[in-house]
PDB file of N, H, CA, C and O in Angstrom:
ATOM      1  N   UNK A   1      86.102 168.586  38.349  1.00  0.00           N
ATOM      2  CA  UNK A   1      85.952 168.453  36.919  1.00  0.00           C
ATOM      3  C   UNK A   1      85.843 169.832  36.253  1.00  0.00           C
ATOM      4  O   UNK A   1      86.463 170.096  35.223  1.00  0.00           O
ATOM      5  N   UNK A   2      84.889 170.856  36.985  1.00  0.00           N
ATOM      6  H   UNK A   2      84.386 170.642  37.822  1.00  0.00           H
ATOM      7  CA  UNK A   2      84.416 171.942  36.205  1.00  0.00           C
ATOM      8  C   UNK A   2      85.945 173.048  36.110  1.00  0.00           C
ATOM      9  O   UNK A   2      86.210 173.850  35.214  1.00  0.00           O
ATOM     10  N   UNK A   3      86.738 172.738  37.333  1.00  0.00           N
ATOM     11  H   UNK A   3      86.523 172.087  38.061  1.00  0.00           H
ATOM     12  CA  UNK A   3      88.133 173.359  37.757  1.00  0.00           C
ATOM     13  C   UNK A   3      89.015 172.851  36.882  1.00  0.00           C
ATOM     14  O   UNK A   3      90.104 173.424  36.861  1.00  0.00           O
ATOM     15  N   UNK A   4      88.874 171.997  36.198  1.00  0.00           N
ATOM     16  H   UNK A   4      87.990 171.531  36.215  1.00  0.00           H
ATOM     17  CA  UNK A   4      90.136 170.655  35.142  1.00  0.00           C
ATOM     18  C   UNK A   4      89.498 171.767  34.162  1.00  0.00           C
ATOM     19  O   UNK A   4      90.265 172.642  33.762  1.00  0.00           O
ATOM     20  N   UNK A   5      88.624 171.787  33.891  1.00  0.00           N
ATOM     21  H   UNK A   5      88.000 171.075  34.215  1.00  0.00           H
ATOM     22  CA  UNK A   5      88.309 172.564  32.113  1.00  0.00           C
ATOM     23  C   UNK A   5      88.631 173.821  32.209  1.00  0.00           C
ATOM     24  O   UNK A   5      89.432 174.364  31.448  1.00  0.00           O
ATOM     25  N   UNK A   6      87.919 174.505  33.337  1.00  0.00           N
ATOM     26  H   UNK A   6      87.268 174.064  33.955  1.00  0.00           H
ATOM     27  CA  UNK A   6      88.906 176.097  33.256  1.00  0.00           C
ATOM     28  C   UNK A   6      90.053 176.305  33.391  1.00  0.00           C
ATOM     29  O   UNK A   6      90.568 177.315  32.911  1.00  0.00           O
ATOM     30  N   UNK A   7      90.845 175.264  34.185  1.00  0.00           N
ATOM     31  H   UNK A   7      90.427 174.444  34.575  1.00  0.00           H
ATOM     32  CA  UNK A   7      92.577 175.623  34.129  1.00  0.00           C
ATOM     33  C   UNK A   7      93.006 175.167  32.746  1.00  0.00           C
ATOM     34  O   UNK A   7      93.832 175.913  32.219  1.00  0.00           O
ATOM     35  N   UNK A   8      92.543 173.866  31.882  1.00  0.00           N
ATOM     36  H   UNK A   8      91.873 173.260  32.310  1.00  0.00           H
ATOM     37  CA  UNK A   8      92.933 173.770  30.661  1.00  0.00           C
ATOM     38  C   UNK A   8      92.434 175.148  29.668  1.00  0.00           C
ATOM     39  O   UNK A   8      93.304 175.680  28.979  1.00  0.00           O
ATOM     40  N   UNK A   9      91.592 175.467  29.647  1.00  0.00           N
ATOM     41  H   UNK A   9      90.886 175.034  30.208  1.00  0.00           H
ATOM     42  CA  UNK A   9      91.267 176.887  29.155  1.00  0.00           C
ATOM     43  C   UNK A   9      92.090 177.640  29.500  1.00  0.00           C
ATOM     44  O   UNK A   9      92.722 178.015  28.513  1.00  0.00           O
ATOM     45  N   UNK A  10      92.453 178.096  30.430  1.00  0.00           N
ATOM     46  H   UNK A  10      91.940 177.791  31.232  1.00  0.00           H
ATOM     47  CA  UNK A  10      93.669 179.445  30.999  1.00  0.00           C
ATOM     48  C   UNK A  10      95.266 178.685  30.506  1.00  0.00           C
ATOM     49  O   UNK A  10      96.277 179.388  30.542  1.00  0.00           O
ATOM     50  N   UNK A  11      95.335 177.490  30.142  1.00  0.00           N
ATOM     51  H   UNK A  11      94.514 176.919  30.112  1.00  0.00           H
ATOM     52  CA  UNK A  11      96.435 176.635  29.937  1.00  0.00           C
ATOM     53  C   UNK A  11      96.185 176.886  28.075  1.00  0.00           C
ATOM     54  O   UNK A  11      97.279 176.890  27.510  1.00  0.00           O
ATOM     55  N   UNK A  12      95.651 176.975  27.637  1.00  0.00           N
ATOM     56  H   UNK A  12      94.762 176.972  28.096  1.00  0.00           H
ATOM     57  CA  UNK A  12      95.380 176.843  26.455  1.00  0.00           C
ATOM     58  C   UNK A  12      95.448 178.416  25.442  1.00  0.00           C
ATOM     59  O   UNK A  12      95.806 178.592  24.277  1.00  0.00           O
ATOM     60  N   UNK A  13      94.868 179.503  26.629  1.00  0.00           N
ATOM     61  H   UNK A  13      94.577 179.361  27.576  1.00  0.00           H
ATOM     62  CA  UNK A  13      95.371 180.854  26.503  1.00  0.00           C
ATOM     63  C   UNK A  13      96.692 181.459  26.291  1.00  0.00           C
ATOM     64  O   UNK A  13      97.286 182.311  25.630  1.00  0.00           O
ATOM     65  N   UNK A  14      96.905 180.158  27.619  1.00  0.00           N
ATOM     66  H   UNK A  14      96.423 179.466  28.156  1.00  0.00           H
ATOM     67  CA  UNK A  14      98.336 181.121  27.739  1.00  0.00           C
ATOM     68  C   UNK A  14      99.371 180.415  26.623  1.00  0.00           C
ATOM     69  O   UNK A  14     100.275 181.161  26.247  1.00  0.00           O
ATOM     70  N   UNK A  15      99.357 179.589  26.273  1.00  0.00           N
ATOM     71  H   UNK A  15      98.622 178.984  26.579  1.00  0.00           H
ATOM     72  CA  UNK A  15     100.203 178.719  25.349  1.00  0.00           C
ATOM     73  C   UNK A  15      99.959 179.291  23.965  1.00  0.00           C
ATOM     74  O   UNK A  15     100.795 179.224  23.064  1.00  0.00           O
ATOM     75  N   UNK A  16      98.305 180.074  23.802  1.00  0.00           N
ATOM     76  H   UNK A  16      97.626 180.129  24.534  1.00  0.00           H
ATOM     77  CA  UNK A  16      98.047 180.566  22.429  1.00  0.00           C
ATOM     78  C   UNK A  16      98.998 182.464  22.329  1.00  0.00           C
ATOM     79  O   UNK A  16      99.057 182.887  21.175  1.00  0.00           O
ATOM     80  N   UNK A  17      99.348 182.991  22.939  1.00  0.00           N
ATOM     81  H   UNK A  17      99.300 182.648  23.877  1.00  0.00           H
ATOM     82  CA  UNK A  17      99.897 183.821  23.923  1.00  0.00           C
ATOM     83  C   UNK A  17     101.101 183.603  23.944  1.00  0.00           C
ATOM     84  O   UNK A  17     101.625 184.688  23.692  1.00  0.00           O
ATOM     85  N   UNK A  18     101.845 182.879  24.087  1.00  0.00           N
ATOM     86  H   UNK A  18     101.419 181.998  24.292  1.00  0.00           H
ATOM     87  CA  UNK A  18     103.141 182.745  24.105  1.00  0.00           C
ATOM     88  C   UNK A  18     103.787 182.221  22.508  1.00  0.00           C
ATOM     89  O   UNK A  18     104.895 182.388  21.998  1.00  0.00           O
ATOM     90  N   UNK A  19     102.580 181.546  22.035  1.00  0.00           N
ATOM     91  H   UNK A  19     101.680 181.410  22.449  1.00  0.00           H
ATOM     92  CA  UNK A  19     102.841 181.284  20.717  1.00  0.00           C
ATOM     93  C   UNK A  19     102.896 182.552  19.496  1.00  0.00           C
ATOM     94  O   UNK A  19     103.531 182.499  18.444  1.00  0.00           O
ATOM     95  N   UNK A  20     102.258 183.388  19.858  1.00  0.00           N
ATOM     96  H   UNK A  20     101.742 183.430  20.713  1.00  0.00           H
ATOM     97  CA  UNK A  20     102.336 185.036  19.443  1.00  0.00           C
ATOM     98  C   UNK A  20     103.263 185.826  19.542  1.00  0.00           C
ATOM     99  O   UNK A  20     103.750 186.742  18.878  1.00  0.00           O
ATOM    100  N   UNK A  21     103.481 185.187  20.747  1.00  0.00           N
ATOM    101  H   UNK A  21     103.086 184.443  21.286  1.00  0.00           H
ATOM    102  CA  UNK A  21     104.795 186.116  21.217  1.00  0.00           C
ATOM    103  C   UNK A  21     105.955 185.601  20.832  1.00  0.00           C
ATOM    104  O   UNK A  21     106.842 186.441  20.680  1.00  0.00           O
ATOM    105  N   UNK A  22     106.304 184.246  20.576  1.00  0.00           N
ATOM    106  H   UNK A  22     105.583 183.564  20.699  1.00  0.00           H
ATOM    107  CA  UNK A  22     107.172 183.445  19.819  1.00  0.00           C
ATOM    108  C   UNK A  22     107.084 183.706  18.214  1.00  0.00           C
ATOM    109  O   UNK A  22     108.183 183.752  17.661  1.00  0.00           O
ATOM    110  N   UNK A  23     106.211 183.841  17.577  1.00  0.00           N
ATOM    111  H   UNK A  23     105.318 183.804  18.026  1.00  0.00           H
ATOM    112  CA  UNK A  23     106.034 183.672  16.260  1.00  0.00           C
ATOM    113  C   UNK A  23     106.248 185.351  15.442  1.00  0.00           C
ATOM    114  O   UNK A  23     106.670 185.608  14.315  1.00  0.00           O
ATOM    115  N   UNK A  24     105.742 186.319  16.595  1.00  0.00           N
ATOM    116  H   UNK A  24     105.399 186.110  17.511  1.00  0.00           H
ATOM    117  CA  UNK A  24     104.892 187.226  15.674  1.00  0.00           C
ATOM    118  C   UNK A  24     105.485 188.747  16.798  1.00  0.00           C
ATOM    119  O   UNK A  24     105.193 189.942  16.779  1.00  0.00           O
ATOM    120  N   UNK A  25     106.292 188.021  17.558  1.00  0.00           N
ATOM    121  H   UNK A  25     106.529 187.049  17.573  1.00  0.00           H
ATOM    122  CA  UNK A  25     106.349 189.400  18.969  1.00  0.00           C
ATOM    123  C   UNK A  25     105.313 190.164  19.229  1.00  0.00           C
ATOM    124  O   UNK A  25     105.301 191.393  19.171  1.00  0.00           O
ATOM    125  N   UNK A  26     104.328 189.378  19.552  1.00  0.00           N
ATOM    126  H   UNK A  26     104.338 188.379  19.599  1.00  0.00           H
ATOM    127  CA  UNK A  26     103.060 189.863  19.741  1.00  0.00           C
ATOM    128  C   UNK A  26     101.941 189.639  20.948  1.00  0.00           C
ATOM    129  O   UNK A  26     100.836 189.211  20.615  1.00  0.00           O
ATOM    130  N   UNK A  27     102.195 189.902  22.255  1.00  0.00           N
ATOM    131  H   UNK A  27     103.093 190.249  22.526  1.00  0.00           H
ATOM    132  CA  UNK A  27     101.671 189.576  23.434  1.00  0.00           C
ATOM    133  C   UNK A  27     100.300 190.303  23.124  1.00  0.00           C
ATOM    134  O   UNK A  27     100.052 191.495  22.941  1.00  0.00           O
ATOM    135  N   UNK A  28      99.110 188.638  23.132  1.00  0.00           N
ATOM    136  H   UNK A  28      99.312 187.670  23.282  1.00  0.00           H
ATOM    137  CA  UNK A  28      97.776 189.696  23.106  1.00  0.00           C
ATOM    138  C   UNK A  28      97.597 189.873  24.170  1.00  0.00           C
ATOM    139  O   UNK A  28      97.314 191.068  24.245  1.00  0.00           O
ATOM    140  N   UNK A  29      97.553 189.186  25.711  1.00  0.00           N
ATOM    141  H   UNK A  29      97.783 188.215  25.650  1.00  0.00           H
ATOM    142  CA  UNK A  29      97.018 189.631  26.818  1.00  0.00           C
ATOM    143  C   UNK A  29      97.346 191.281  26.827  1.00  0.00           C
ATOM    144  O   UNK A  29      96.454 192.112  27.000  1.00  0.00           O
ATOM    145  N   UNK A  30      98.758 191.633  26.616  1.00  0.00           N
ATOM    146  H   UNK A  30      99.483 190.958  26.476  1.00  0.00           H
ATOM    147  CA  UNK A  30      99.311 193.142  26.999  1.00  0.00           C
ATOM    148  C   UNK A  30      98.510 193.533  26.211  1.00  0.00           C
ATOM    149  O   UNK A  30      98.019 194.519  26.760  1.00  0.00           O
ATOM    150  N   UNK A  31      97.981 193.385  25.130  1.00  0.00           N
ATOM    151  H   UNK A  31      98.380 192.584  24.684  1.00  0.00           H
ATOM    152  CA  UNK A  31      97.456 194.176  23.959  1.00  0.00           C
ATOM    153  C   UNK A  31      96.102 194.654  24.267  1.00  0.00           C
ATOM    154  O   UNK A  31      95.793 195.830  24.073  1.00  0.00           O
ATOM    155  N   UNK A  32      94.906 193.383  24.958  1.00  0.00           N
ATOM    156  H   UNK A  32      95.157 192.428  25.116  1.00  0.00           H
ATOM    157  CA  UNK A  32      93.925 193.184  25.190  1.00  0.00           C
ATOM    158  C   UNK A  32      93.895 194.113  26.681  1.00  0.00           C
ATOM    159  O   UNK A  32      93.090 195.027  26.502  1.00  0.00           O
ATOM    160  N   UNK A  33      94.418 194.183  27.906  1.00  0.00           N
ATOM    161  H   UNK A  33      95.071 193.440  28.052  1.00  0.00           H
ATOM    162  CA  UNK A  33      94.437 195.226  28.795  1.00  0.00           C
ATOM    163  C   UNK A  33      95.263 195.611  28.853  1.00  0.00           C
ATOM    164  O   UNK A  33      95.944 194.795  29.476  1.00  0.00           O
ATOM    165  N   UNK A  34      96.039 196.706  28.535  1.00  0.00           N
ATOM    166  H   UNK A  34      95.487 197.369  28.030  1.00  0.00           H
ATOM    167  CA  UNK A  34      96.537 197.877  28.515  1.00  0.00           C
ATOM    168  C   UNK A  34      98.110 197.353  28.394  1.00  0.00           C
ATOM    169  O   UNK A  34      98.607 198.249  27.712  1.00  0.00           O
ATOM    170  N   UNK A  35      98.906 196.636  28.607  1.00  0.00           N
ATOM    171  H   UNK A  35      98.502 195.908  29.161  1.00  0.00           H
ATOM    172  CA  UNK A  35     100.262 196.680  28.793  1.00  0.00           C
ATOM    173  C   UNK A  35     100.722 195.898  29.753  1.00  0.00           C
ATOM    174  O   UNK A  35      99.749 195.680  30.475  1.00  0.00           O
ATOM    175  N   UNK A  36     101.730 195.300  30.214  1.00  0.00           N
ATOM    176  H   UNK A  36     102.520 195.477  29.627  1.00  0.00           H
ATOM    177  CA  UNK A  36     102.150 193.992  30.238  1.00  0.00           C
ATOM    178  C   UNK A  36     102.320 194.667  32.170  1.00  0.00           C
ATOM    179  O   UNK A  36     102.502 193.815  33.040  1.00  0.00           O
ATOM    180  N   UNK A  37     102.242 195.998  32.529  1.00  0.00           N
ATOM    181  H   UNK A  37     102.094 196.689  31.823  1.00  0.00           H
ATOM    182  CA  UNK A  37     101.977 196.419  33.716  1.00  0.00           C
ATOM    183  C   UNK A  37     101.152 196.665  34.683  1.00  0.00           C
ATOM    184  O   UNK A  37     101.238 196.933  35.882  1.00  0.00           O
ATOM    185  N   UNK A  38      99.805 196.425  33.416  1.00  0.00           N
ATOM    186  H   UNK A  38      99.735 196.208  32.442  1.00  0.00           H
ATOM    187  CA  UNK A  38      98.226 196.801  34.374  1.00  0.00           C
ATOM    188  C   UNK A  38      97.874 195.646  34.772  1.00  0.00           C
ATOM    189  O   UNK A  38      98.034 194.521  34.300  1.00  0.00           O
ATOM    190  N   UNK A  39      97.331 196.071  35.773  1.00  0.00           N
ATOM    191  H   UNK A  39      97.201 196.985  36.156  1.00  0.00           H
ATOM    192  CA  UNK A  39      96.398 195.318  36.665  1.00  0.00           C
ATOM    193  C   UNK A  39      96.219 193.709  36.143  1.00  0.00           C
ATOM    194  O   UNK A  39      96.882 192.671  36.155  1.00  0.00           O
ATOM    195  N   UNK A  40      94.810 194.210  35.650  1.00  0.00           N
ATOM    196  H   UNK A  40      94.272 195.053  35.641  1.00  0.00           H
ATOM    197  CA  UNK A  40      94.567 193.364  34.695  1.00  0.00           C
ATOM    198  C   UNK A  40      95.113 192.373  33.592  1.00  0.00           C
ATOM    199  O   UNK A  40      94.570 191.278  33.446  1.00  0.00           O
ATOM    200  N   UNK A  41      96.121 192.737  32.864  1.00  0.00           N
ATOM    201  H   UNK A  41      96.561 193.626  32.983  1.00  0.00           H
ATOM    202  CA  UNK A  41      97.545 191.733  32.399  1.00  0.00           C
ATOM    203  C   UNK A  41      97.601 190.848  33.536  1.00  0.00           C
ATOM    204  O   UNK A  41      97.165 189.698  33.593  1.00  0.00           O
ATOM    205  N   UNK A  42      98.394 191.746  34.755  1.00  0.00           N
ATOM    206  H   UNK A  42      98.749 192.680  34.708  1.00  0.00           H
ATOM    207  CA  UNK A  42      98.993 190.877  35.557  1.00  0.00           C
ATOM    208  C   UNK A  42      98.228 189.459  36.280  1.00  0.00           C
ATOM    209  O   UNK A  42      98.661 188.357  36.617  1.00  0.00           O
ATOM    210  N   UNK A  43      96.753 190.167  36.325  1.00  0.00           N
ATOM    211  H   UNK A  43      96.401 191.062  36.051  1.00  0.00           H
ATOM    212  CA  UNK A  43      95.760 189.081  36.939  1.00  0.00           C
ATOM    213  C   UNK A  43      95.924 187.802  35.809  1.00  0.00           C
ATOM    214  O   UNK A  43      96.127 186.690  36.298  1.00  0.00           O
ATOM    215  N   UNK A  44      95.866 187.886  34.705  1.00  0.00           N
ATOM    216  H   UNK A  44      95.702 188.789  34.308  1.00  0.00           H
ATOM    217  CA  UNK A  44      95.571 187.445  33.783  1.00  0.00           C
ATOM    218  C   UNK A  44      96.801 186.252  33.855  1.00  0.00           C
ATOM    219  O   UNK A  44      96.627 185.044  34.019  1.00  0.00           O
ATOM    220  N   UNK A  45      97.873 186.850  33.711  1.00  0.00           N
ATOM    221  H   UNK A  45      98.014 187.831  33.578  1.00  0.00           H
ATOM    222  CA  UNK A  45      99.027 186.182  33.457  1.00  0.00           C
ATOM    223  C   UNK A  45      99.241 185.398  35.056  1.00  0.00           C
ATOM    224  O   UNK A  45     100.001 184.429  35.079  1.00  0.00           O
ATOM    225  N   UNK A  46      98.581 185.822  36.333  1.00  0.00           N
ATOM    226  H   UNK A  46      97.964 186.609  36.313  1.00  0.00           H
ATOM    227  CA  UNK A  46      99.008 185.031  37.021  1.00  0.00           C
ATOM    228  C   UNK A  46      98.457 183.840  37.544  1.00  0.00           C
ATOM    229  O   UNK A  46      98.947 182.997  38.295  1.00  0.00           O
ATOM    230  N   UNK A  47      96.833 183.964  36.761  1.00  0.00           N
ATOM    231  H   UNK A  47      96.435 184.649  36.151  1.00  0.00           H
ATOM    232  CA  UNK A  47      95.784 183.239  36.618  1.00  0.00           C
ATOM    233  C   UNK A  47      96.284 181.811  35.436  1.00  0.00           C
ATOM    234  O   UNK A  47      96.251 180.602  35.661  1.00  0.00           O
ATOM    235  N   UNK A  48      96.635 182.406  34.426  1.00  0.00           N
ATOM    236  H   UNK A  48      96.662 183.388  34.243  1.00  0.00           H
ATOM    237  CA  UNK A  48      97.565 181.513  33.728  1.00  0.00           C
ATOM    238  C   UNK A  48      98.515 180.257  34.554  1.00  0.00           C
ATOM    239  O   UNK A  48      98.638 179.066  34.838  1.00  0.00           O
ATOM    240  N   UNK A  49      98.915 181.315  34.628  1.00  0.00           N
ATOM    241  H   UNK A  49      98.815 182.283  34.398  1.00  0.00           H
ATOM    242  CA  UNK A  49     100.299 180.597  35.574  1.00  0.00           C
ATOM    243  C   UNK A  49      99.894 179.341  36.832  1.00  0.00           C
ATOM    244  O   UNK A  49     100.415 178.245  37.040  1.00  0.00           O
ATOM    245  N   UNK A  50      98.747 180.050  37.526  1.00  0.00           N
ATOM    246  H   UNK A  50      98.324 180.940  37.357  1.00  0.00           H
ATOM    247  CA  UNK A  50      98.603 178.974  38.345  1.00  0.00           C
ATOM    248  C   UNK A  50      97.329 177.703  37.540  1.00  0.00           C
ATOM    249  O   UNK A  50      97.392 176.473  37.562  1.00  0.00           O
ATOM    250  N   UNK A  51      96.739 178.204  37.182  1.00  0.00           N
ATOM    251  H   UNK A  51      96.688 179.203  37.164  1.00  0.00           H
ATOM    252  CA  UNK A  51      96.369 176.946  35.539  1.00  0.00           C
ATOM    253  C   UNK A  51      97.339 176.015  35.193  1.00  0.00           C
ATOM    254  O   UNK A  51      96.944 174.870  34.970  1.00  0.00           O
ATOM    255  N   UNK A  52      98.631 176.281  35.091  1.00  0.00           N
ATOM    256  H   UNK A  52      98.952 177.210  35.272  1.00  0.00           H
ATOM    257  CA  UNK A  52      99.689 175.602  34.452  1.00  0.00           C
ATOM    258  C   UNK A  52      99.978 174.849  35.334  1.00  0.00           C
ATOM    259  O   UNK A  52     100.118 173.674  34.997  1.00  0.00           O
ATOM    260  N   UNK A  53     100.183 175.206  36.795  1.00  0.00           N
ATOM    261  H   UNK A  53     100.069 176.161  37.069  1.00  0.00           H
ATOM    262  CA  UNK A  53     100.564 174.386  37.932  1.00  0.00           C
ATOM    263  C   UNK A  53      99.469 173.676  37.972  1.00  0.00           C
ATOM    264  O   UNK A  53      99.630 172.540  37.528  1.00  0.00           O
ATOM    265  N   UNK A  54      98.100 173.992  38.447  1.00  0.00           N
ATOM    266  H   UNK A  54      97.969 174.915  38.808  1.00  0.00           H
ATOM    267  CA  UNK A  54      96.810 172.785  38.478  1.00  0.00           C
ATOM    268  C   UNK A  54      97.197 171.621  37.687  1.00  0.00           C
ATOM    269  O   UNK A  54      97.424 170.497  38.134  1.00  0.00           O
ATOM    270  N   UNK A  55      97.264 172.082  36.193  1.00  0.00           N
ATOM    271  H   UNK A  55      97.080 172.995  35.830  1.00  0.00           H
ATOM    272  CA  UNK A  55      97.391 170.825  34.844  1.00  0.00           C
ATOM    273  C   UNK A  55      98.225 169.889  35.615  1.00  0.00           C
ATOM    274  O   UNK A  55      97.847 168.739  35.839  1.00  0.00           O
ATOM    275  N   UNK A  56      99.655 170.482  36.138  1.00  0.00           N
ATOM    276  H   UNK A  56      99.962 171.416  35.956  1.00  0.00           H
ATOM    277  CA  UNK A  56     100.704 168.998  36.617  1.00  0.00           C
ATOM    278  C   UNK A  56     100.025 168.136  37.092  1.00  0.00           C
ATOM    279  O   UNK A  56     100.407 166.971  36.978  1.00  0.00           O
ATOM    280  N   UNK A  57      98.788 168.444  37.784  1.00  0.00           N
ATOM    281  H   UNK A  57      98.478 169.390  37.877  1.00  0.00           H
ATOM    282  CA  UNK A  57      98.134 167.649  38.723  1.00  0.00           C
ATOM    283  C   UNK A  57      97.272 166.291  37.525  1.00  0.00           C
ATOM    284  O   UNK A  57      97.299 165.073  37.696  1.00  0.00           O
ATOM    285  N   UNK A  58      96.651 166.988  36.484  1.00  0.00           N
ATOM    286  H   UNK A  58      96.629 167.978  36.345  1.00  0.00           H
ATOM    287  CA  UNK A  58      96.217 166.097  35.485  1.00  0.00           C
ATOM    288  C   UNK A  58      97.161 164.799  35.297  1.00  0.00           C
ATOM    289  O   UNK A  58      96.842 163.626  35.103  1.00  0.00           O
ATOM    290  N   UNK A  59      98.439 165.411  35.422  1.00  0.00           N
ATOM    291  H   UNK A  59      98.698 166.364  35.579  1.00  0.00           H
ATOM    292  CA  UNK A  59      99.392 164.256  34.698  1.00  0.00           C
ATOM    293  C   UNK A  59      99.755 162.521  35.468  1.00  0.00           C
ATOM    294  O   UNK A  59     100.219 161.457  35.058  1.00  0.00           O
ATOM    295  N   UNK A  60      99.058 163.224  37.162  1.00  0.00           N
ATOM    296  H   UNK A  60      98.681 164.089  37.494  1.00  0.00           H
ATOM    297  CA  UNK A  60      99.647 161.878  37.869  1.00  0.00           C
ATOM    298  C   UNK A  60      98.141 161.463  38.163  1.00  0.00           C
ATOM    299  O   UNK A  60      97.929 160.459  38.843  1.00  0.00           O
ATOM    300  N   UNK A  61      97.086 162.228  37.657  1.00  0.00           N
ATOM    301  H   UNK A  61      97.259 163.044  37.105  1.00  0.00           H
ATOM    302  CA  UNK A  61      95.843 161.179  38.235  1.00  0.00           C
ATOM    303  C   UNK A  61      95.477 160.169  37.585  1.00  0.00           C
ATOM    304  O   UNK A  61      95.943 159.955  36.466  1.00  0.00           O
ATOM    305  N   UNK A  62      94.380 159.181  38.281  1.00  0.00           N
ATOM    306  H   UNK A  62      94.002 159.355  39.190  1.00  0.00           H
ATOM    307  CA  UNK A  62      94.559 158.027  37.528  1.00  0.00           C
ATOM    308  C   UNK A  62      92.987 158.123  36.717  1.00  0.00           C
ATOM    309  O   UNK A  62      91.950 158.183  37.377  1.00  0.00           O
ATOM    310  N   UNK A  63      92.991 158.126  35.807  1.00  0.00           N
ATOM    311  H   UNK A  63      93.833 158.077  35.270  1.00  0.00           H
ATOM    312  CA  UNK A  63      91.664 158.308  34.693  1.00  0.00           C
ATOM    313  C   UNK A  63      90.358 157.226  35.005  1.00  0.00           C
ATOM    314  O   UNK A  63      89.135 157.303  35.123  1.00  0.00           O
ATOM    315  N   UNK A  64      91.127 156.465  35.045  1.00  0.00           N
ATOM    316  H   UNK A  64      92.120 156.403  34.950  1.00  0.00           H
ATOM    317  CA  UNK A  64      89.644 155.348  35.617  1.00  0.00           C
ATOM    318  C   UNK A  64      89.590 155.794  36.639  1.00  0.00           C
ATOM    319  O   UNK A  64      89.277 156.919  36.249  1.00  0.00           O
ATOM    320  N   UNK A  65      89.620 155.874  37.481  1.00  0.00           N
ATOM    321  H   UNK A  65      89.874 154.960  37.797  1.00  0.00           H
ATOM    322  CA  UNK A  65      89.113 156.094  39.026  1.00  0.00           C
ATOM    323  C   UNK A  65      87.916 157.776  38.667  1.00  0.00           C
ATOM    324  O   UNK A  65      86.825 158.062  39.160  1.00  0.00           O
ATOM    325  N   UNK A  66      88.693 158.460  37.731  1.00  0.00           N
ATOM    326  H   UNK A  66      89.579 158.227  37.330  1.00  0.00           H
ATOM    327  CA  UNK A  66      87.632 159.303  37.589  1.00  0.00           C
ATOM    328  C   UNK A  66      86.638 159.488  36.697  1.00  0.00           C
ATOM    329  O   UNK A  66      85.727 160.311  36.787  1.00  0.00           O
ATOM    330  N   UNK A  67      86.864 158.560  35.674  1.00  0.00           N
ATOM    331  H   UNK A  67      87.604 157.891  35.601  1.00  0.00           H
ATOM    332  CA  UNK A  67      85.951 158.278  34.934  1.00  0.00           C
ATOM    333  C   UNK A  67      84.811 157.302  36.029  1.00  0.00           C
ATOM    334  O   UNK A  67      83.600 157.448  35.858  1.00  0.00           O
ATOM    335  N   UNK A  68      85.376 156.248  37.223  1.00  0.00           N
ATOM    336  H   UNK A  68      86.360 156.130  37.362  1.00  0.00           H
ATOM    337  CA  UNK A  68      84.621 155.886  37.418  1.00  0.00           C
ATOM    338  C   UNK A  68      83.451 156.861  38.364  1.00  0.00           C
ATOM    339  O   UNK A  68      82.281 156.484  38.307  1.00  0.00           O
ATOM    340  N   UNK A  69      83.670 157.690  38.936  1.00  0.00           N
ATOM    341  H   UNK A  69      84.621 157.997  38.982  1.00  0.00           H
ATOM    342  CA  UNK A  69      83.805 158.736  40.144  1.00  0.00           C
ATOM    343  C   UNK A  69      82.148 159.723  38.913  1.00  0.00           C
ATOM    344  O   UNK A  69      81.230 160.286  39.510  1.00  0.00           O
ATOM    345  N   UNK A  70      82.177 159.690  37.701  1.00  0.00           N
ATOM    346  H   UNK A  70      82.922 159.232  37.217  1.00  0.00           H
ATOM    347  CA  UNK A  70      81.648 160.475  36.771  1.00  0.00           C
ATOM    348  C   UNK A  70      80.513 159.632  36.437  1.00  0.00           C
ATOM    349  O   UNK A  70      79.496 160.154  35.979  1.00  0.00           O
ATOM    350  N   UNK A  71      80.580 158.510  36.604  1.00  0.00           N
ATOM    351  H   UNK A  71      81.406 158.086  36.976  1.00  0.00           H
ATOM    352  CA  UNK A  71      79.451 157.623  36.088  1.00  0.00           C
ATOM    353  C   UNK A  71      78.406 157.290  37.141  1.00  0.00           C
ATOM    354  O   UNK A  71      77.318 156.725  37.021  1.00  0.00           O
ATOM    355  N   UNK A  72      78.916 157.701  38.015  1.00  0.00           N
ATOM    356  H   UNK A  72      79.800 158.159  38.112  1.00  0.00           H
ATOM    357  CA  UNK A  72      77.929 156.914  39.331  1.00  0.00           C
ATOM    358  C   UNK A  72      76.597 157.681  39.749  1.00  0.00           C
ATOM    359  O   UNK A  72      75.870 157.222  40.629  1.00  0.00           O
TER     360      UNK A  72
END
């Protein structure tokens, strides 16, 4: 559960992020550490990335079973 909210968070970054960069040519991650080459970018963006892959996983689970799994 606590892993579902931080990959939607890093899913939610990166989509706010690409929407910048779509709208405005404006990459904040590069902006925020140094350039789309450091370190740090790269962690960032690849941390993203595997966020995005986790989410697929949201799409085939079955909600009751974890809603029930939450109540007990």
């Amino acid at each position: 559960m606590l892993m579902d909210k931080i990959c939607l968070a890093l899913t939610i970054v990166g989509a706010l992020n690409w929407g910048s960069i779509g709208l405005f040519k404006f990459d904040i991650v590069s902006w925020i550490f140094g350039g789309q080459g450091s370190l740090w970018a790269r962690i960032v963006y690849t941390l993203v990335g595997l966020a995005g892959i986790w989410c697929v996983s949201l799409l085939f689970r079955n909600t009751e079973d974890i809603e029930e799994r939450t109540h007990m």
